[in-house]
C-alpha positions, 0 to 999 in steps of 0.5 A: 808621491802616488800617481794617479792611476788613470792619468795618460801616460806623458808620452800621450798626454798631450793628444786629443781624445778618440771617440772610444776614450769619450764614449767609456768615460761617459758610459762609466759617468752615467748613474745607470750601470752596468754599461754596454758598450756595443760599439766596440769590442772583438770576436775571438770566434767565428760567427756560426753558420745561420748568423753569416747566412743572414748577414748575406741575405741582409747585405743582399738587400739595399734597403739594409745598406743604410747606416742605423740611426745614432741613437739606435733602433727603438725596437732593437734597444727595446728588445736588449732592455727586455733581455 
């Protein structure tokens, strides 16, 4: 009997799903692909100079201190479709 690939391993089976697990199948469920996930994922470098200087710069600022709207910024969302 062939098991199937992406069944969770009996040792996890029983555990609730973390929100990346919700998230990917989601994103591989949606008719438009390719998907990008920006919500997750790991730098293998440092950033270069001029990214860190405005990262100061902006964490500077409290009106940069918020957290972003769930569904994104129009603008930005806007700018990555446009690229």
């Amino acid at each position: 009997m062939r098991q199937d690939p992406f069944k969770p391993a009996a040792r996890v089976a029983g555990q609730r799903q973390d929100v990346w697990t919700i998230v990917n199948e989601a994103a591989t469920a949606s008719p438009v692909q390719p998907i990008v996930n920006m919500g997750q994922g790991f730098f293998g470098y440092n950033p270069p100079e001029f990214v860190l200087d405005a990262a100061r710069d902006a964490l500077s600022k409290v009106e940069c201190n918020q957290y972003s709207p769930t569904k994104g910024r129009p603008r930005l969302k806007k700018a990555i479709a446009n690229a």
